[in-house]
N, C-alpha and C positions, 0 to 999 in steps of 0.2 A: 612763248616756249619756255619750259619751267628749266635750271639749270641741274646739273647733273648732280649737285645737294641737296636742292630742292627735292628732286625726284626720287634721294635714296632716303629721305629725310620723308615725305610722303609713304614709302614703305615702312621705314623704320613706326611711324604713328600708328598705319592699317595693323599691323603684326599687334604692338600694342592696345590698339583697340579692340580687336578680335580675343585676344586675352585675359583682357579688361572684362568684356563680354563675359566670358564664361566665369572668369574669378574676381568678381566685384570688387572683394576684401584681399587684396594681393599682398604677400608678407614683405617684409622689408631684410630678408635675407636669403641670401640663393644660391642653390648649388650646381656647377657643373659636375657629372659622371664622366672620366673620359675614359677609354678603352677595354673592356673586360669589367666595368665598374658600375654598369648599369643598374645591378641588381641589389646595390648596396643602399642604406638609407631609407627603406619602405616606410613612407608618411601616412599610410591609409588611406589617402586622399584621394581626389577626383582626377584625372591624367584626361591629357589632351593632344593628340597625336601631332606631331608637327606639321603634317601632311597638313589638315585643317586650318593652320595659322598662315593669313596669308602674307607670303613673300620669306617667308621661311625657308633657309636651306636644309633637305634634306639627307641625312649621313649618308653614305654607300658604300661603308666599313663594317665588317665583319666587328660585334660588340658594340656597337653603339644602339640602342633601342629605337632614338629618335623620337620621345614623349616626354611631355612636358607634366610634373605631375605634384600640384600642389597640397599640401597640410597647413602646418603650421612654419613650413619652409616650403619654396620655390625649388624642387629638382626635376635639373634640367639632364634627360636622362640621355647624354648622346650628344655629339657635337659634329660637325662637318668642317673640313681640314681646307687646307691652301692647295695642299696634293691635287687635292680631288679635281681639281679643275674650275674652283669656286674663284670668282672675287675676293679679294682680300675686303670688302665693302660685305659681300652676305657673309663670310667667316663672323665677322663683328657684329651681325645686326642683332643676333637673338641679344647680347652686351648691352648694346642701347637701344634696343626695348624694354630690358628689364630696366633699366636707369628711367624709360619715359613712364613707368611702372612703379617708380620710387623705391626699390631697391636701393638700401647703403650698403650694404655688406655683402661681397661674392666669396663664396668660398670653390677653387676651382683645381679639379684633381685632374691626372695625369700615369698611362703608363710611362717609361721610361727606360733607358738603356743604361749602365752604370759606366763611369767613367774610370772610375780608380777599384782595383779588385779589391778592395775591403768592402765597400758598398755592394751588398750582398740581394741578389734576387730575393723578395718576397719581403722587403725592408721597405719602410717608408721614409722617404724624405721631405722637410720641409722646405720652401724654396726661398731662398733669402735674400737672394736676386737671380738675375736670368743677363744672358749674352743672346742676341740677338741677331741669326746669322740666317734667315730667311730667304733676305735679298728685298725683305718689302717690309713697310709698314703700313698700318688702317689709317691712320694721317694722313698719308699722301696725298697732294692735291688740294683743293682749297678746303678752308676751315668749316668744320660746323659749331657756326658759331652759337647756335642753338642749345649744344651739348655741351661744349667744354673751348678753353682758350686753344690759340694758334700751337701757342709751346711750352705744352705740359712738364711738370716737373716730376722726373723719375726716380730722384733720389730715395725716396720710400715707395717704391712698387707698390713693395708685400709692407704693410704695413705694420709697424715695430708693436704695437700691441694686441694683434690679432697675433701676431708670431708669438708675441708672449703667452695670452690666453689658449694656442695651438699645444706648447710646450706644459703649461701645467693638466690642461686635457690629455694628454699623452701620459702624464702620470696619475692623474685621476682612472683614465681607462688603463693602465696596465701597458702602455703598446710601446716598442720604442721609437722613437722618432730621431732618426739624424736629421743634421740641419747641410745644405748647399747651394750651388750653383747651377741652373739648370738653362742650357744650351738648347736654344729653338733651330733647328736646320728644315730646309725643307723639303727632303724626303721626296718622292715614297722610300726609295732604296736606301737599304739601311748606309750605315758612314763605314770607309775602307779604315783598319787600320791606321792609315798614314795618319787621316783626317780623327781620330780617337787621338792619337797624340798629340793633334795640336789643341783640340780642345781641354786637355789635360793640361797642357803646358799654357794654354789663355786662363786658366781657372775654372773651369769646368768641373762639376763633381756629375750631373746628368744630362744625359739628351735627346730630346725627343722632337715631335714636329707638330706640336698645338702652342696653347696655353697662351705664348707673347702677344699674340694679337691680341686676346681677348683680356687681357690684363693692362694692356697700353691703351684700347679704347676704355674701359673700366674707370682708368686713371682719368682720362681725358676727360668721363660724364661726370667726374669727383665719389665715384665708389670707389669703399676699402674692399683691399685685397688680400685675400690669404691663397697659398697655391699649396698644395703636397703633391708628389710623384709618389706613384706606387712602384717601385723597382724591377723591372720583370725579367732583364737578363744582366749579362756583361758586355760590353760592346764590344766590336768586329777588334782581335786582337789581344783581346783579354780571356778570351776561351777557345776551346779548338773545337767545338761545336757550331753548325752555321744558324743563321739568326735567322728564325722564322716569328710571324703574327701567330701560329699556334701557340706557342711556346710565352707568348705576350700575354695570349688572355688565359692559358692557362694557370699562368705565375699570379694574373690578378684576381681571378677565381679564388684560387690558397688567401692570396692576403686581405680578401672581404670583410672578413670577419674583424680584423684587428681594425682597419680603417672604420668601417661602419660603429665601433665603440669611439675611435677619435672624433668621429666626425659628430656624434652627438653629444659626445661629450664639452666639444668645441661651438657647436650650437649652445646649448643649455650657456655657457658661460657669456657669450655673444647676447644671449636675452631675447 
């Protein structure tokens, strides 16, 4: 009877081989789209729905596409959340597939909620590290030791020369880029005021409810990381308007354009 890493470690290969399959020559850099951002980055390339790859979770979020669709970059158009009802084990898998797929570099985007009201809807930030307020981690449980060590080191998440390569792509494309802290909760319902100040007062500059998982399994297969948040409101207490998912993908609709010159710009430098 196979153990229950075994077993997710046998999905994690099928999903890769299935993709392997269809993209022989797989790039060694890759993108996630999250929220409203699907549309950003057009590679020309051949896409492949996620439905198709097996053991693949599929989104069930309004803005996430759910296609996998390769060029000369791997984007991954669409991601599926902890909310959802998913294992925090399928949140991480398309992560270490792409790693059993030889992927070094993930580049991985994000709507978000702004913590401090200077951080302005329709802004982008760079994420410089992350607080970690889920309640779970893709660690948990015994090691795969096939992927990465027991006890990853987090000190460079996002890693300090991709941030830098981010930062001069940001003035190559024109766009601005702030730099923060970006707060994983696990949602779906947005954070009460109370809960916006404490993450304010722990160092929090965003927050949203993706991204950590798949940046802490990332670490763990030894891929670098870069993350950006796309900015899309204010959080609960910082505006007297209430916080809707319309208002998310419409905020990242507006900032497509400036992102999708970062983001190639950030490739191209990348190589």
């Amino acid at each position: 009877m196979q153990s229950l890493v075994e077993t997710e470690l046998a999905a994690i290969d099928a999903a890769a081989a299935a993709i392997r399959g269809r993209f022989p020559a797989f790039p060694r850099v890759a993108v996630v789209l999250g929220s409203g951002l699907g549309d950003v980055l057009k590679t020309g390339g051949a896409s492949l729905p996620y439905s198709e790859i097996p053991h693949f979770p599929k989104p069930r979020v309004a803005g996430h596409h759910g296609v996998l669709e390769v060029g000369e970059v791997a984007v991954f158009r669409g991601r599926c959340h902890y909310y959802e009802g998913h294992p925090m084990e399928a949140v991480v898998r398309p992560v270490r597939a792409m790693a059993r797929l030889g992927v070094e570099t993930l580049i991985v985007t994000n709507a978000a909620g702004s913590v401090h009201a200077a951080l302005r809807p329709g802004e982008l930030m760079l994420i410089e590290d992350h607080i970690n307020l889920l309640g779970a981690n893709p660690l948990r449980g015994d090691n795969f030791d096939g992927l990465g060590p027991r006890f990853p080191d987090l000190s460079a998440a996002y890693d300090p020369g991709l941030r830098r390569a981010a930062a001069a792509a940001a003035r190559e494309a024109k766009v601005r880029l702030r730099r923060g802290v970006y707060a994983a909760v696990g949602g779906p319902s947005y954070e009460t005021p109370a809960e916006i100040r404490m993450l304010r007062r722990a160092g929090a500059d965003a927050v949203g409810m993706s991204t950590v998982p798949e940046v802490i399994a990332a670490r763990h297969a030894g891929v670098r990381v870069a993350a950006i948040s796309c900015i899309t409101n204010l959080a609960a207490g910082l505006s007297k308007e209430p916080l809707t998912h319309e208002e998310v993908l419409e905020t990242t609709r507006r900032a497509a354009g400036g992102l999708d010159r970062l983001l190639r710009a950030l490739i191209r430098r990348i190589g």
